[in-house]
SESEGU-619397 format. One record per residue: x negated, y, z negated of N, C-alpha, C in turn; chain; residue number from 1. Coordinates in Angstrom, 3 decimals. Layout:
+----------+----------+----------+----------+----------+----------+----------+----------+----------+-----+-----+
|     n_xx |     n_yy |     n_zz |    ca_xx |    ca_yy |    ca_zz |     c_xx |     c_yy |     c_zz | mol | seq |
+----------+----------+----------+----------+----------+----------+----------+----------+----------+-----+-----+
|        X |        Y |        Z |        X |        Y |        Z |        X |        Y |        Z |   A | NUM |
...
+----------+----------+----------+----------+----------+----------+----------+----------+----------+-----+-----+
# end
This chain:
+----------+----------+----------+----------+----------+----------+----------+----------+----------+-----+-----+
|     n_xx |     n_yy |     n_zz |    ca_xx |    ca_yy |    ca_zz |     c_xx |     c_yy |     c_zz | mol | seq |
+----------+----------+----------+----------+----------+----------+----------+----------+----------+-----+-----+
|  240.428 |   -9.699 |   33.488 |  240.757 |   -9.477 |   34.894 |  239.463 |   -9.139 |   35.638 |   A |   1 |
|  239.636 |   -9.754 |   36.825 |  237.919 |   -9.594 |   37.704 |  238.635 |   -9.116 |   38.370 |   A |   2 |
|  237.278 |   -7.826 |   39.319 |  237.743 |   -7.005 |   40.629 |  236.949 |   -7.702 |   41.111 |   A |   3 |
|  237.616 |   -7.841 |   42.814 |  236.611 |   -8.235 |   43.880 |  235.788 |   -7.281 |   44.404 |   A |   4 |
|  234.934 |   -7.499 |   44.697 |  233.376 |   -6.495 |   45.600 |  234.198 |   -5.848 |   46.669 |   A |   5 |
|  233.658 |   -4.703 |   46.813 |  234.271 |   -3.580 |   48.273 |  233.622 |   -4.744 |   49.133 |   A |   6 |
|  232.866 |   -5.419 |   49.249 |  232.511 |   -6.225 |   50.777 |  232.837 |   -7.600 |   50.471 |   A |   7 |
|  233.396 |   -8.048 |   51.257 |  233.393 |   -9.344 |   51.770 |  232.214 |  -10.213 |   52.360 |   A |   8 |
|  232.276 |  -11.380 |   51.812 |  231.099 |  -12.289 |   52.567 |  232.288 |  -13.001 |   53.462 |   A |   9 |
|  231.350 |  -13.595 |   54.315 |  232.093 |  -14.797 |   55.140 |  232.414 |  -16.124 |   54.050 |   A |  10 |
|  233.357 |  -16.637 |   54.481 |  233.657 |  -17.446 |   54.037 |  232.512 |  -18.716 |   54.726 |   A |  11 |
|  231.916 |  -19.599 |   54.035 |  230.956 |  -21.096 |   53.967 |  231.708 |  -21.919 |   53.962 |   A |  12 |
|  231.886 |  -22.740 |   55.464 |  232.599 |  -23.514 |   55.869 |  231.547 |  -25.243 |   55.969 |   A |  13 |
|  230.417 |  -24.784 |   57.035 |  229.629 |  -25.631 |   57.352 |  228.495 |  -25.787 |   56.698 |   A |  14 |
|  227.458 |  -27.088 |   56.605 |  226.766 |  -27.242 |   55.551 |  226.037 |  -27.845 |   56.379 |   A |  15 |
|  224.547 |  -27.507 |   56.232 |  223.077 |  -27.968 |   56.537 |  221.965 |  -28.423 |   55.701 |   A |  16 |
|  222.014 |  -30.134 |   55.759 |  220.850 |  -30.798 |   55.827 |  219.903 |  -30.584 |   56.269 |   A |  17 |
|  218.718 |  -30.644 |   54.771 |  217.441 |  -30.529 |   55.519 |  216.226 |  -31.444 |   54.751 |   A |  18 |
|  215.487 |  -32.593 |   55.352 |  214.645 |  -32.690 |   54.919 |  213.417 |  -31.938 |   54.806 |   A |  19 |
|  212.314 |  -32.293 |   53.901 |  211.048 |  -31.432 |   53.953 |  210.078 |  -32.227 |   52.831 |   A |  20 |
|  208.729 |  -31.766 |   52.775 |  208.135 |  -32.470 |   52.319 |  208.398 |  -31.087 |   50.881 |   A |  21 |
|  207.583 |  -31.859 |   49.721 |  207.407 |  -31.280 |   48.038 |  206.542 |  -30.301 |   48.242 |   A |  22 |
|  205.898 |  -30.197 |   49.520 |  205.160 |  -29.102 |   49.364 |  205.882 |  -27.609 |   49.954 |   A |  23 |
|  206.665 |  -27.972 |   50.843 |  207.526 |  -27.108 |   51.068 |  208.303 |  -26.905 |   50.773 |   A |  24 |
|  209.009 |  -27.832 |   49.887 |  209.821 |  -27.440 |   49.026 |  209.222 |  -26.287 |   48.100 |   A |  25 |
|  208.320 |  -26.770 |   47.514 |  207.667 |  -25.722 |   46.299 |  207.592 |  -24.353 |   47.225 |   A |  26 |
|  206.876 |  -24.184 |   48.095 |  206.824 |  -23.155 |   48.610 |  208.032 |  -22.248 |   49.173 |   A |  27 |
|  209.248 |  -22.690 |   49.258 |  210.283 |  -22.169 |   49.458 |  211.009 |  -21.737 |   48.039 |   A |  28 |
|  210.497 |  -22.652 |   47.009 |  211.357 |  -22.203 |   45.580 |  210.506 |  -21.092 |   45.348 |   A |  29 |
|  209.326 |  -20.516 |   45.585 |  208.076 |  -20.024 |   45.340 |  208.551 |  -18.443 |   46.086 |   A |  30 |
|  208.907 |  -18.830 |   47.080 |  209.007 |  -17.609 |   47.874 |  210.800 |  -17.135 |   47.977 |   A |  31 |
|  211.383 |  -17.879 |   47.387 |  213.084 |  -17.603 |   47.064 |  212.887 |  -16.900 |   45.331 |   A |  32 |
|  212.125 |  -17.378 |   44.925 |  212.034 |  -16.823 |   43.412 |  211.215 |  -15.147 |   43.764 |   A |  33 |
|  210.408 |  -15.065 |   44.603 |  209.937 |  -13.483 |   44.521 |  210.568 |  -12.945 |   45.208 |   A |  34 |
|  211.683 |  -13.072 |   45.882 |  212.606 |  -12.413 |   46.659 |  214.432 |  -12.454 |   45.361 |   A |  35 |
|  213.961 |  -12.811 |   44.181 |  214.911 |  -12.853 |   43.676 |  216.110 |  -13.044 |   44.369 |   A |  36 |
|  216.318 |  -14.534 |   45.233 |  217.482 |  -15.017 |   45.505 |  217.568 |  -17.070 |   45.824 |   A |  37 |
|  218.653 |  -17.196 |   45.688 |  218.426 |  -18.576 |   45.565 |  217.587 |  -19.544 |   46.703 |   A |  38 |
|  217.187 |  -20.600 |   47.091 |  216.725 |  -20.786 |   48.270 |  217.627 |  -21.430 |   48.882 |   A |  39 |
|  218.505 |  -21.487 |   49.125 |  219.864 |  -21.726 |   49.922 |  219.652 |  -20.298 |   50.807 |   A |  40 |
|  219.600 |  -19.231 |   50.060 |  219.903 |  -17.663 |   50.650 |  218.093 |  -17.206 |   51.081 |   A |  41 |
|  217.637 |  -17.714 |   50.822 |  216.376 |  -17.500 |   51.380 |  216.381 |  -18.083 |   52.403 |   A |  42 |
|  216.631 |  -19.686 |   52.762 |  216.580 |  -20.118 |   53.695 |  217.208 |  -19.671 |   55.007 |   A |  43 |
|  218.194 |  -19.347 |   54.564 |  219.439 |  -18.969 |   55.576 |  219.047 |  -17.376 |   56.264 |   A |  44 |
|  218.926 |  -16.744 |   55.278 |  218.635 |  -15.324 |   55.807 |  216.808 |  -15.246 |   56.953 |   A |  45 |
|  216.294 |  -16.309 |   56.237 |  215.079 |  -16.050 |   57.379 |  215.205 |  -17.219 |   58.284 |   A |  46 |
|  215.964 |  -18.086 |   58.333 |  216.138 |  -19.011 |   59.593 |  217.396 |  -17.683 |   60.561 |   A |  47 |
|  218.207 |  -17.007 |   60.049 |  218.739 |  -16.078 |   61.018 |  217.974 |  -14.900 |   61.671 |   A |  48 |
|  217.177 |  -14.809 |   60.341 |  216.098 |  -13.742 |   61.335 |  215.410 |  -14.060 |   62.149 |   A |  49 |
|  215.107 |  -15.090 |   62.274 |  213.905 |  -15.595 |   63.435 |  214.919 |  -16.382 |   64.502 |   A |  50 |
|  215.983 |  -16.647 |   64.596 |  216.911 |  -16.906 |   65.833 |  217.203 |  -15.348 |   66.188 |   A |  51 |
|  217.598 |  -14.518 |   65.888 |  217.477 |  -13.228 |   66.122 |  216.462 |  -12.717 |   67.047 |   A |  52 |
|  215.208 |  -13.033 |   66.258 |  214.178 |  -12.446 |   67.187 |  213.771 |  -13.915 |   68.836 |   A |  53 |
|  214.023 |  -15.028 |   68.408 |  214.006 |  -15.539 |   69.332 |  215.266 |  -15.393 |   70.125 |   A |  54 |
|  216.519 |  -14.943 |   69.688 |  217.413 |  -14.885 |   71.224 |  217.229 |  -13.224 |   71.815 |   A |  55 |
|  216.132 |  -12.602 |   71.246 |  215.964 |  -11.207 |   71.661 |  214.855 |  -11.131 |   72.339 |   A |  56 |
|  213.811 |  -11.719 |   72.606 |  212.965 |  -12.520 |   73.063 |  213.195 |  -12.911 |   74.350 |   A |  57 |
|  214.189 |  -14.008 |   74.568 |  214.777 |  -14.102 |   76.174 |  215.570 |  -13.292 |   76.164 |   A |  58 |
|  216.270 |  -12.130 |   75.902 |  216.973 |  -11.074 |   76.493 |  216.147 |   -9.625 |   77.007 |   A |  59 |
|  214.763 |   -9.645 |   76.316 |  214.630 |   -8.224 |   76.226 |  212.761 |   -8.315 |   76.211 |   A |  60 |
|  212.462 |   -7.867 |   77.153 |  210.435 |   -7.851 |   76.919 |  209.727 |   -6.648 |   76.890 |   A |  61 |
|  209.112 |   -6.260 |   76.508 |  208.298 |   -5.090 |   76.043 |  207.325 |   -4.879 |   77.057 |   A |  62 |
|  206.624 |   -4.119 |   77.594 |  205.504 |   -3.736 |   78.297 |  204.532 |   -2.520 |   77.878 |   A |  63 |
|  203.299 |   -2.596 |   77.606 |  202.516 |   -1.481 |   77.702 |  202.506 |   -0.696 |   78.871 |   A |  64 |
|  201.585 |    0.619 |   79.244 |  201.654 |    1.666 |   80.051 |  201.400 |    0.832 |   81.121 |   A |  65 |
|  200.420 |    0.302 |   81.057 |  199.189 |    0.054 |   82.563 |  200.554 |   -1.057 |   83.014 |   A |  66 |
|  201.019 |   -2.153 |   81.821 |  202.349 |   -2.955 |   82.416 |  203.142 |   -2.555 |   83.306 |   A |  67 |
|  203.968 |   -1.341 |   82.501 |  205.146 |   -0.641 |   83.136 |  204.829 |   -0.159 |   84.697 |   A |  68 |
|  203.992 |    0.691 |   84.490 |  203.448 |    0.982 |   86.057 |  203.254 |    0.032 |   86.995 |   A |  69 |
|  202.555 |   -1.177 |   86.805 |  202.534 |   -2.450 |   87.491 |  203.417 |   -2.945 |   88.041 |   A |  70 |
|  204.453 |   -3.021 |   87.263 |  206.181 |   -3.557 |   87.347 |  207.102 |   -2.002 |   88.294 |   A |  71 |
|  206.888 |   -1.124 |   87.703 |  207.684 |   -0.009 |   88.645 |  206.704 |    0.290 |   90.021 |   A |  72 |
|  205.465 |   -0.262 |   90.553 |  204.862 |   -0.256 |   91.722 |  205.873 |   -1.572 |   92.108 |   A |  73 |
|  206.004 |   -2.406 |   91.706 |  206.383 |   -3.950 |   92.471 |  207.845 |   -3.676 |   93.075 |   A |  74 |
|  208.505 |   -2.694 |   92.023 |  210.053 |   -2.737 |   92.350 |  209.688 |   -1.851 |   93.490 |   A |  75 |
|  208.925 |   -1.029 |   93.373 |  209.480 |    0.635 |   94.531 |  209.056 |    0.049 |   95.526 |   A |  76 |
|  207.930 |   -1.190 |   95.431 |  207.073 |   -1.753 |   97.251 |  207.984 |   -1.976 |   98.070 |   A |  77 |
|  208.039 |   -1.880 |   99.463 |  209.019 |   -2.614 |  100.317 |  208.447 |   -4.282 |   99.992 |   A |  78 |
|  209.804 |   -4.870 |  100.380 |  210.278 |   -6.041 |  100.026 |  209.195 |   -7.003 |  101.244 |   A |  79 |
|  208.698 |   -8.343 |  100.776 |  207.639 |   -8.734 |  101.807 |  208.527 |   -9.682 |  102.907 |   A |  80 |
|  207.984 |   -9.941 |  104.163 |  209.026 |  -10.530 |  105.136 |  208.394 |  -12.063 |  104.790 |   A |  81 |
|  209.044 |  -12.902 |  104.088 |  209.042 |  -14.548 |  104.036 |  209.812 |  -15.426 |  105.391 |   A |  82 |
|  208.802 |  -15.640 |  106.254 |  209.477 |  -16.205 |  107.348 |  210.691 |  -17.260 |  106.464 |   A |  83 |
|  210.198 |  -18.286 |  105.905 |  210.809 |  -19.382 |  105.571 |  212.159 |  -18.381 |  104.976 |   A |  84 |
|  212.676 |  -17.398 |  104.490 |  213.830 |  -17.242 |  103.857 |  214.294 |  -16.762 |  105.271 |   A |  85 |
|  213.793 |  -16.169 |  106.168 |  214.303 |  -15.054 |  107.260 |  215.017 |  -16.376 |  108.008 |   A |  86 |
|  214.368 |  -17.782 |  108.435 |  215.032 |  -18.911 |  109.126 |  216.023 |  -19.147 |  107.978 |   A |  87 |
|  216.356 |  -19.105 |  106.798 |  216.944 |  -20.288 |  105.679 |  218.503 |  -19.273 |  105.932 |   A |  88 |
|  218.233 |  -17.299 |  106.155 |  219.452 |  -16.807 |  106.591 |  220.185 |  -16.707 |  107.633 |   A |  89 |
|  219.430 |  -17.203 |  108.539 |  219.817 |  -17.542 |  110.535 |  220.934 |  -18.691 |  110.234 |   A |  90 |
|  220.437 |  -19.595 |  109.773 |  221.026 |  -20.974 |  109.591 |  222.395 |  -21.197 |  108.809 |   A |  91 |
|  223.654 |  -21.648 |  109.516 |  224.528 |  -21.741 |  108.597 |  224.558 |  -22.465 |  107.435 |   A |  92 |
|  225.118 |  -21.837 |  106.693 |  225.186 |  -22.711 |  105.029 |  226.209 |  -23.754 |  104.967 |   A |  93 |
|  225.515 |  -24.726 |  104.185 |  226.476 |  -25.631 |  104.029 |  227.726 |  -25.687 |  103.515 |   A |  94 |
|  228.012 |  -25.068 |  103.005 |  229.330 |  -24.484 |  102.057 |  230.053 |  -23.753 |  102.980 |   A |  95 |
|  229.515 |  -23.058 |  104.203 |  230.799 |  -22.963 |  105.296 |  231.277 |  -23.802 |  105.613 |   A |  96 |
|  232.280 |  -23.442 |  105.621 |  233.364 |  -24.380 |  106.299 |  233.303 |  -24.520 |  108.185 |   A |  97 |
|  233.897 |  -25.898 |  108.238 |  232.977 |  -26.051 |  110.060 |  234.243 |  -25.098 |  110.428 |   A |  98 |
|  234.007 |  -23.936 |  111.536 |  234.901 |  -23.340 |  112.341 |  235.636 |  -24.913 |  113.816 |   A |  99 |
|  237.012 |  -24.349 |  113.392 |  237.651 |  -25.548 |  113.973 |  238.350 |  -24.770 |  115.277 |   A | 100 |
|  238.510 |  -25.102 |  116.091 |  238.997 |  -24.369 |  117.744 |  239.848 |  -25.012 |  118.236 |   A | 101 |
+----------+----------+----------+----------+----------+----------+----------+----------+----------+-----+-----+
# end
């Protein structure tokens, strides 16, 4: 009789093709073998880490001191007067609807 693991994996539904050259191949069996795991699970776990850091990347940016200050002077400035937007809000928008009389 087998017990199942207190955790659950997801269930592996979908399956990814990949070509590559023998040299990267080797280097992935190379670097799945010192991580003692297969390179199926090597692959997978560092292609998620690096979508990770790239969708965190466009969500989220870092700044040094002299940055931050730069950026919290820009927000606190009064706002600059752009003629061209000051005419573009005079002007009715097209998406009104024509007033009918």
């Amino acid at each position: 009789m087998t017990t199942r693991s207190m955790t659950t994996r997801p269930i592996r539904t979908s399956k990814l093709d990949l070509r590559l050259s023998p040299e990267a191949k080797q280097t992935l069996n190379a670097a799945a073998h010192e991580a003692r795991c297969s390179v199926s699970q090597f692959v997978l776990t560092s292609a998620l880490e690096r979508a990770a850091e790239t969708l965190t990347e466009r969500h989220r940016f870092e700044l040094n001191a002299d940055q931050w200050e730069e950026f919290m002077a820009a927000l606190d400035a009064p706002p600059r007067i752009v003629p061209q937007l000051q005419r573009l809000f005079r002007e009715p928008s097209p998406f009104d609807a024509p007033k009918t009389t």
